[in-house]
N, C-alpha and C positions, 0 to 999 in steps of 0.2 A: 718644065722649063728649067734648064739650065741657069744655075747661078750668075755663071759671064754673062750669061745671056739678058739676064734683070741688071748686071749691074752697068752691061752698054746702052741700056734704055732710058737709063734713071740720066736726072739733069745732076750738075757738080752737089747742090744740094742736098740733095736723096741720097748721091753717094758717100759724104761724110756724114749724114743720120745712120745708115747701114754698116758703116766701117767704126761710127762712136757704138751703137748696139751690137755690136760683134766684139767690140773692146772692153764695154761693159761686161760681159758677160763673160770671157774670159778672166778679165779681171779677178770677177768675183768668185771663178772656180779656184782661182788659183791662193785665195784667202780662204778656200773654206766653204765659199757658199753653196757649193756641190751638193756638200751633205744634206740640204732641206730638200735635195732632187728625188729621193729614196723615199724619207716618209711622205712628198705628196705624190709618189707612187704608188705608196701601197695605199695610201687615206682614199686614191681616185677609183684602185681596183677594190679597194675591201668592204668602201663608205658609199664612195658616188655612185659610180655605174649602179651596183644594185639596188640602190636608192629609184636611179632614174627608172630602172628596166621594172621595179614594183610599180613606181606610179603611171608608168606606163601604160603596166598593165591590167591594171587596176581601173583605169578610165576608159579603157578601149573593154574588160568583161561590166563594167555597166553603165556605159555608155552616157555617162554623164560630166560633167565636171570636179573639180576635187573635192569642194563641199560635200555635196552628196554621194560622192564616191566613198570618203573615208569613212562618211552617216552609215553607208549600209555596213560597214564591218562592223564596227560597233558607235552607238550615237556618241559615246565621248570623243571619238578620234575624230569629230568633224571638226574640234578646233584645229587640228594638222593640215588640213584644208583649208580653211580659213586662215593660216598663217601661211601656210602656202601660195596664197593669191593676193593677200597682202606683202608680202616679198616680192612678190613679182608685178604688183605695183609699184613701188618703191624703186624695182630697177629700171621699170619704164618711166615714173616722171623721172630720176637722174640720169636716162639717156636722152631723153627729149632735150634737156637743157645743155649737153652737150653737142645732140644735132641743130640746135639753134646757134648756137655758138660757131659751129662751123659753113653754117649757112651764113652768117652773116659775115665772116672772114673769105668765105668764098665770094660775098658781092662785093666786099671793099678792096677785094684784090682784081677785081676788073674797073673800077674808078681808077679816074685817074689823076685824083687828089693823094697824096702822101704825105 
């Protein structure tokens, strides 16, 4: 979808959030902030991805979860698993309490108390 095309659909609101994050972000190219664009380039291709694409595939050749997946390479690496699902805890109770948040912002904006 074309850009014009999101910005005739959005209400006057939307479209000063989209035009202050477009200004934001120039802004901060134009201080400088560009530069951290590079190394989390290379950190995403050099660290992440092949991070992900190992645990990947690592749980799909033994077809278990991370715990056990890391056990069978060697038994010390099951803590990497275990901190791995504990991470991934952590990011679901702080999104839950973000989608709560927004659930409830979404029923007080059909009230029609203000």
């Amino acid at each position: 979808m074309d850009v014009a095309c999101v910005v005739y659909f959005c209400s006057n609101r939307q479209r000063r959030w989209i035009g202050q994050c477009v200004a934001i972000s120039s802004i901060g190219v134009q201080n400088g902030g560009g530069a951290f664009f590079l190394p989390y380039l290379i950190a995403l291709f050099v660290i992440g991805i092949p991070i992900l694409i190992l645990e990947l595939s690592l749980g799909q050749f033994t077809q278990s979860g991370d715990i056990i997946s890391f056990a069978r390479v060697h038994r010390r690496l099951a803590g990497i698993g275990v901190g791995s699902v504990l991470g991934a805890f952590a990011v679901v109770c702080y999104y839950n309490i973000i989608l709560a948040w927004s659930l409830i912002y979404l029923y007080h904006s059909f009230s029609s108390e203000h």
